[in-house]
C-alpha positions as CSV (number, residue, x, y, z in Angstrom):
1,X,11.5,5.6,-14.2
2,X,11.0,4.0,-10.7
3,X,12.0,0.6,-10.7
4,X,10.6,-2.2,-8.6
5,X,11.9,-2.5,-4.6
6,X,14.0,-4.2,-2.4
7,X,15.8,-5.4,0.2
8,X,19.2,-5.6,2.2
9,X,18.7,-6.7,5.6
10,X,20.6,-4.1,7.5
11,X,22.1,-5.6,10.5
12,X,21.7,-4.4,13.5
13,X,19.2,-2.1,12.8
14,X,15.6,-2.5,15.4
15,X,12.9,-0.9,13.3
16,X,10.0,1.3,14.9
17,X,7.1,-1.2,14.5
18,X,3.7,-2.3,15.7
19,X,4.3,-5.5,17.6
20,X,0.6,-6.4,18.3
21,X,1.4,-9.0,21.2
22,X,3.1,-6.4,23.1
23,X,0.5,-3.8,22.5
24,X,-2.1,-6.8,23.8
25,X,-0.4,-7.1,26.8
26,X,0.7,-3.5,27.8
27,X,-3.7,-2.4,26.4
28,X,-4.2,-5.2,29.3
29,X,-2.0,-4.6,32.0
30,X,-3.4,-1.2,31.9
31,X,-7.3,-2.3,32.1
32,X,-6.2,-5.5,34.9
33,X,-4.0,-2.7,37.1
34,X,-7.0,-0.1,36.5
35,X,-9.7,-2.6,38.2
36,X,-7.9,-3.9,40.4
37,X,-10.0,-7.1,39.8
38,X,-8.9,-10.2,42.1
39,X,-10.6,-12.5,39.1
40,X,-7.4,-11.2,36.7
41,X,-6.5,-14.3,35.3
42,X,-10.1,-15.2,34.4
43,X,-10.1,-11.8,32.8
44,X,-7.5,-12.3,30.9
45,X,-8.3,-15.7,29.8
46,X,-11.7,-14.2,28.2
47,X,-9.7,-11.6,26.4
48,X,-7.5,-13.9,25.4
49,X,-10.4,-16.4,23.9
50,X,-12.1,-13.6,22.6
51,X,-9.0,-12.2,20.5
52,X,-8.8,-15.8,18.9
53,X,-12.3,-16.1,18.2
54,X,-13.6,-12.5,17.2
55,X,-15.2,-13.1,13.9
56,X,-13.5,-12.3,10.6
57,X,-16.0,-9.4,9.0
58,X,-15.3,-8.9,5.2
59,X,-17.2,-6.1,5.1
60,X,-15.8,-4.5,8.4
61,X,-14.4,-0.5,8.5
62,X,-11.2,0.3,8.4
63,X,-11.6,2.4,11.8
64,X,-8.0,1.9,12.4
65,X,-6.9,4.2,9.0
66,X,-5.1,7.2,10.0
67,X,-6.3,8.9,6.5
68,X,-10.2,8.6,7.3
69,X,-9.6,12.4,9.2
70,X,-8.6,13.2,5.6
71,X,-11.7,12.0,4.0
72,X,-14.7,14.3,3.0
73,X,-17.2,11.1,3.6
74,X,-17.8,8.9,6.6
75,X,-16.0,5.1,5.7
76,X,-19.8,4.0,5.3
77,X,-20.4,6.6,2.8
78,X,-17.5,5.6,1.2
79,X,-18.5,1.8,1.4
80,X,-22.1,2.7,-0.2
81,X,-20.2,4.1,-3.5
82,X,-18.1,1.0,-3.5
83,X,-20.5,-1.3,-3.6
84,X,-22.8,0.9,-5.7
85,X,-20.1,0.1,-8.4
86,X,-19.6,-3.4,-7.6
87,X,-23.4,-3.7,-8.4
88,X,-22.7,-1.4,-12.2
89,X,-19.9,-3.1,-13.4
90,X,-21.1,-5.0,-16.0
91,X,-23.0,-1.3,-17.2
92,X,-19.1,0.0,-16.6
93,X,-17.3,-2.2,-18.4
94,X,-20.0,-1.6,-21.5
95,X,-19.4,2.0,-21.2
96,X,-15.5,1.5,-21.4
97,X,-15.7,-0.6,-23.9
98,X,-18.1,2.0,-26.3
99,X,-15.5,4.7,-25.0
100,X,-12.5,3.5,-26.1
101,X,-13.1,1.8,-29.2
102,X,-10.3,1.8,-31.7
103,X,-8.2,1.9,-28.5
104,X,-6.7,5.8,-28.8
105,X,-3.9,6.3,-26.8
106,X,-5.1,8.8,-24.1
107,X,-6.6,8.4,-20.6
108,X,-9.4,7.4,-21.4
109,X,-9.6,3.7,-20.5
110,X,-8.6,4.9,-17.2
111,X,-12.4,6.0,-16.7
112,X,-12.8,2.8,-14.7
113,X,-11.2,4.1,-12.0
114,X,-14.0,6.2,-11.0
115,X,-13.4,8.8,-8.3
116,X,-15.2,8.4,-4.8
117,X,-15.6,11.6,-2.6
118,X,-12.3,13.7,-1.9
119,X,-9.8,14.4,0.8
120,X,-7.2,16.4,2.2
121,X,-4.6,16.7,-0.5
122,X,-0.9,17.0,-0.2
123,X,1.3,17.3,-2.7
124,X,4.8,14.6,-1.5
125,X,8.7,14.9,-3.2
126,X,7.7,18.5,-5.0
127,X,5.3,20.9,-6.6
128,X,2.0,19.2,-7.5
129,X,2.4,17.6,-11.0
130,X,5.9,17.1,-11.1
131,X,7.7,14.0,-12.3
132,X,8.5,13.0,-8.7
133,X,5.8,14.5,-6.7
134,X,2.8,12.4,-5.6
135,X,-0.8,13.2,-4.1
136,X,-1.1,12.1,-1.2
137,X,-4.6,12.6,1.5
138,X,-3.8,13.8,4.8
139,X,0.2,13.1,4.7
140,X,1.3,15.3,7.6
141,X,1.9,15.9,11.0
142,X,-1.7,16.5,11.9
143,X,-3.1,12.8,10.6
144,X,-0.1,10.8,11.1
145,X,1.5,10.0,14.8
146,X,4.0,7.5,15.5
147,X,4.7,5.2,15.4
148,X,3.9,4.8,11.5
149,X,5.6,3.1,8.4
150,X,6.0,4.4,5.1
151,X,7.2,2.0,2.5
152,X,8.7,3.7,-1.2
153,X,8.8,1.5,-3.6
154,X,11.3,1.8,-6.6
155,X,12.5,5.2,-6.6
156,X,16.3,5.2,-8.9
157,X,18.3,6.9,-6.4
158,X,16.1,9.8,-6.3
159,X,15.0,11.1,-2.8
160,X,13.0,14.0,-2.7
161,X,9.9,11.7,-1.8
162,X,12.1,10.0,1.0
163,X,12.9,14.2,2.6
164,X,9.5,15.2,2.0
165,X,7.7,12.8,4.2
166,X,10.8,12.8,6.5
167,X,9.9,16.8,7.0
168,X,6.3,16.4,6.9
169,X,5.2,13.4,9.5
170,X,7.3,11.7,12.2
171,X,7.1,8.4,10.7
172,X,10.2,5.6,9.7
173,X,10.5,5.7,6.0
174,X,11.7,2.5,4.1
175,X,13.0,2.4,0.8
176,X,13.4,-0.9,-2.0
177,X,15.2,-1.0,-4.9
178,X,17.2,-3.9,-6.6
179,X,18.1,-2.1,-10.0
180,X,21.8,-2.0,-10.7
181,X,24.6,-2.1,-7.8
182,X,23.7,-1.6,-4.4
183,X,26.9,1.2,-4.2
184,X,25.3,3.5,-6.4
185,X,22.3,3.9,-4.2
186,X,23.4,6.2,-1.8
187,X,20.6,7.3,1.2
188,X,20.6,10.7,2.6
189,X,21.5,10.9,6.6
190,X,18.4,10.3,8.4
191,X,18.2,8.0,11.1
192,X,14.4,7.1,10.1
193,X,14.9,6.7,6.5
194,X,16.3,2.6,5.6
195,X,17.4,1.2,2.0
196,X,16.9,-2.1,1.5
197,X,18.5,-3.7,-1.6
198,X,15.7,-5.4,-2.4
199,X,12.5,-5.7,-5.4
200,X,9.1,-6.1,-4.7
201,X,7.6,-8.8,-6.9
202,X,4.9,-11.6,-6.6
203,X,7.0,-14.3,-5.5
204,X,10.4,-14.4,-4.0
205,X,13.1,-15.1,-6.0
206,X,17.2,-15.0,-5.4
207,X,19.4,-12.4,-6.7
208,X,20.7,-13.1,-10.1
209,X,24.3,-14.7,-10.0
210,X,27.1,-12.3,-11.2
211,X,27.4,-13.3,-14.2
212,X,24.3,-13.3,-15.3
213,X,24.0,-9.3,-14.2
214,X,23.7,-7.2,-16.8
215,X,25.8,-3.7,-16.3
216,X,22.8,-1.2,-16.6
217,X,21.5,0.8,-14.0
218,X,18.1,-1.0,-14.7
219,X,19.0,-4.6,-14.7
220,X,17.9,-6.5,-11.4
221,X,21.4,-7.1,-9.1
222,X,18.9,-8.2,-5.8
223,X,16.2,-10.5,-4.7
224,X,13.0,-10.2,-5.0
225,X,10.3,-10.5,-2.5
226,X,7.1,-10.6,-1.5
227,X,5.1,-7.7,0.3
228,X,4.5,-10.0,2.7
229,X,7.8,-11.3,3.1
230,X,8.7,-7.7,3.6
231,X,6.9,-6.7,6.2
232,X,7.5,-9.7,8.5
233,X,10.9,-9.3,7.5
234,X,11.4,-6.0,9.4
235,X,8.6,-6.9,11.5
236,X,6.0,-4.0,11.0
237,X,2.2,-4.7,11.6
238,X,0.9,-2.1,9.6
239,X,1.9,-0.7,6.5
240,X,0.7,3.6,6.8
241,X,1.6,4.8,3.4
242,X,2.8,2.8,-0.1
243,X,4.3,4.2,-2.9
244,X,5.2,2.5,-6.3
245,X,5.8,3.3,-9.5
246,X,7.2,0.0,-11.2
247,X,6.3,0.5,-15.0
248,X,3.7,-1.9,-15.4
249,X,4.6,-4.5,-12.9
250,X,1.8,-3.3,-10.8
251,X,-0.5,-5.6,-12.5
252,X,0.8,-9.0,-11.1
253,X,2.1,-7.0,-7.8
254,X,-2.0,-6.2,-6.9
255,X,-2.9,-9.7,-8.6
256,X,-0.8,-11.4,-5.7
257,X,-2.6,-9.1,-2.9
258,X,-5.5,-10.7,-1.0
259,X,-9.3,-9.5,-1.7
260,X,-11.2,-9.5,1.8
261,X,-12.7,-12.3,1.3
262,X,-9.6,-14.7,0.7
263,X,-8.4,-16.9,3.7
264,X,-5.0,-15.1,3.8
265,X,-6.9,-11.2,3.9
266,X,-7.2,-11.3,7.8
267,X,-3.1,-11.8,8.3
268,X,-2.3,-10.5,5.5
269,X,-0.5,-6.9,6.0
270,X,-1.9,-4.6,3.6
271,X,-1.3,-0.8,2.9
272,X,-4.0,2.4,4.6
273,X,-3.2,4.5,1.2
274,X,-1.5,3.7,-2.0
275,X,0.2,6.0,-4.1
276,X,0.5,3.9,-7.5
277,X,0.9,4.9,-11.1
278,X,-1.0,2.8,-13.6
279,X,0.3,2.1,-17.2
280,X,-0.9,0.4,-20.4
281,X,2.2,0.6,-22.3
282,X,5.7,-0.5,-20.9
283,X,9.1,-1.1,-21.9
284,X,9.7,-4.1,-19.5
285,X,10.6,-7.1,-21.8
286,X,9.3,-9.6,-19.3
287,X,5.6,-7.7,-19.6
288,X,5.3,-6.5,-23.3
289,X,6.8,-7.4,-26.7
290,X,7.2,-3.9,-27.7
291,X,7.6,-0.3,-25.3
292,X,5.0,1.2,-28.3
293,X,2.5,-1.5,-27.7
294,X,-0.3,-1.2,-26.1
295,X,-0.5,-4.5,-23.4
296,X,-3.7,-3.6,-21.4
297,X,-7.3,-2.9,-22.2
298,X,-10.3,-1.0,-20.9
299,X,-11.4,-4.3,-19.7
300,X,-7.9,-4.5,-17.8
301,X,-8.9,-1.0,-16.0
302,X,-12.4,-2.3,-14.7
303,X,-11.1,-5.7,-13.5
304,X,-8.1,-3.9,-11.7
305,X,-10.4,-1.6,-10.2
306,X,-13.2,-4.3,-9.2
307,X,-10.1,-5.9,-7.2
308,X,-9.0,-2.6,-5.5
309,X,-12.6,-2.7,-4.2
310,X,-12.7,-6.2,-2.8
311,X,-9.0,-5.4,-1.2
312,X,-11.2,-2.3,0.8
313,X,-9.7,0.4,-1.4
314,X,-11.2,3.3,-3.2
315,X,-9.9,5.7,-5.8
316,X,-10.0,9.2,-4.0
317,X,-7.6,11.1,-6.1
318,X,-6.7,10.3,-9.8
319,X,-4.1,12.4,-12.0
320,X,-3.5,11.8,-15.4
321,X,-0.5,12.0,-16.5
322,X,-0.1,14.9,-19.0
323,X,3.6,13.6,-20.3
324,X,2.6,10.3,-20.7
325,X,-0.7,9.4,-22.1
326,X,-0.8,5.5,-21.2
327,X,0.1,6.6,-17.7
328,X,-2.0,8.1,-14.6
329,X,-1.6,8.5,-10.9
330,X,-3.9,6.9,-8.6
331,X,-4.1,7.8,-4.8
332,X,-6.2,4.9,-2.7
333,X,-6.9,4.7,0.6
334,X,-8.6,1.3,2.5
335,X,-11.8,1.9,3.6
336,X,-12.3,-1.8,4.7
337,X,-9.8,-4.0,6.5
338,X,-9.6,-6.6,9.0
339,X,-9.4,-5.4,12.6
340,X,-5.7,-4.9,14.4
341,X,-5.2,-7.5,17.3
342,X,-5.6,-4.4,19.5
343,X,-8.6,-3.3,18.0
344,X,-10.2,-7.0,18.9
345,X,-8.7,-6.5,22.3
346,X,-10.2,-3.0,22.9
347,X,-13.2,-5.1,22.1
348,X,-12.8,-7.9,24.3
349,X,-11.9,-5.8,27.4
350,X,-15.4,-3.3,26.9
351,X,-17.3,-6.5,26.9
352,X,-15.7,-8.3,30.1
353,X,-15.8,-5.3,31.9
């Protein structure tokens, strides 16, 4: 089991990141010093207006994913099929419904998360299929290029996720966990890999007091917080790769993400590809009265994949899981986002000039 994430602040430590004001500047700097332009601060007042007025677009690309080289459609192909079942999910949901009646416990309610097009697999943390491994679309050196951000969500003090993408792509790896003691966590040597002490959850909340810390390995010794908090936390602008497996709490973890078309979806910091495994049954007391009961429905499975669609995201790998049959492995990657500050400001400077 993978337990929810994490985080210990680890002082001291400057993480790699995106900084998007310093990216604005040094994208502008270059363009004034290229002109030569004896108007510069008139230029740079119209970039400046136009990155605070550009309009939000719902609907806009994600032309700033690194995984779109991965894809085996165009982002607009991608886009069509999304919104093609946005516009059958009533006919979906019926077909669900007829296909898992009497509710058998297989994979079959997780036929709402329909597959669109294919990519570039690699297989992250072992061979393909085992307990730890994940399928991932175009993690390695050839899509990804630094800087880039890889958070790992859970993970019990296993690693061979963490050493995998370590060896395959030059990116800064962070991992959360808040399950049991912080001293039995103990992070291979690698100066771009972090542990933070820390759960991902839908709000933040404190640490449990001492004495209210159960002595199990699975009990929660740290705070929980936010995805949000986390990433403006350690400062990072973009999120390149997301993996969780949290046994169930993934329900209210994507409930507390933005669809597009929310006021918070153009700051809010969401991951290009997620690496999630979906259950129905789990033995979190806090989500379900009994481990052998089922807790969601077909009708679950359709509205969790109508929000992965208005977050931008579509299903482009999905792997049941052949040990667990209330369990299965999606891969998504964001075809729609809102645009970087620097993709506003490549903008702004092609239209001044």
């Amino acid at each position: 089991m993978e337990m929810s994430s994490t985080v210990h602040n680890e002082l001291g430590h400057q993480p790699k990141h995106r900084n998007s004001s310093t990216n604005i500047q040094t994208h502008y700097d270059g363009k004034k010093n290229a002109k030569g332009s004896g108007d510069d601060e008139n230029d740079a007042d119209s970039v400046d207006k136009a990155v605070v007025k550009a309009p939000y677009d719902p609907n806009r690309l994600c032309t700033q994913n690194q995984y779109a080289k991965s894809l085996n459609m165009t982002l607009s192909e991608y886009a069509v099929s999304m919104d093609t079942w946005m516009d059958n999910k009533v006919e979906f949901e019926r077909d669900q419904t007829k296909l898992t009646n009497g509710h058998p416990h297989n994979w079959d309610r997780f036929s709402a998360f329909q597959v669109m097009g294919e990519c570039t697999q690699n297989c992250i943390g072992g061979p393909c299929r085992a307990d730890v491994s994940k399928i991932t679309c175009g993690v390695d050196e050839e899509v990804m290029k630094a800087p880039c951000v890889v958070y790992s969500i859970g993970g019990n003090n296993q690693w061979q996720f963490e050493n995998d993408v370590l060896a395959k792509t030059p990116c800064e790896v962070h991992t959360f966990d808040c399950t049991g003691p912080k001293e039995r966590f103990v992070k291979p040597d690698n100066d771009r890999l972090h542990f933070h002490h820390v759960c991902l959850g839908s709000k933040n909340v404190d640490a449990p007091a001492p004495e209210d810390r159960l002595d199990s390995v699975q009990s929660v010794h740290g705070e929980f917080w936010t995805l949000r908090k986390m990433q403006q936390t350690l400062n990072h602008t973009q999120i390149d790769l997301f993996k969780v497996d949290i046994e169930g709490y993934e329900f209210p973890m994507f409930e507390a993400w933005p669809t597009l078309t929310e006021i918070s979806a153009a700051t809010a910091v969401l991951p290009m590809q997620v690496l999630v495994e979906v259950h129905y049954q789990t033995h979190m007391p806090e989500l379900s009265w009994h481990r052998k009961v089922d807790w969601k429905w077909s009708n679950d499975m359709v509205n969790l994949q109508k929000h992965f669609i208005k977050m931008g995201y579509a299903v482009v790998v999905r792997d049941d899981n052949r040990q667990c049959p209330h369990c299965t492995e999606l891969t998504l990657v964001r075809m729609r986002c809102p645009a970087t500050a620097d993709a506003v400001l490549a903008d702004a400077v092609s239209v001044i000039e």
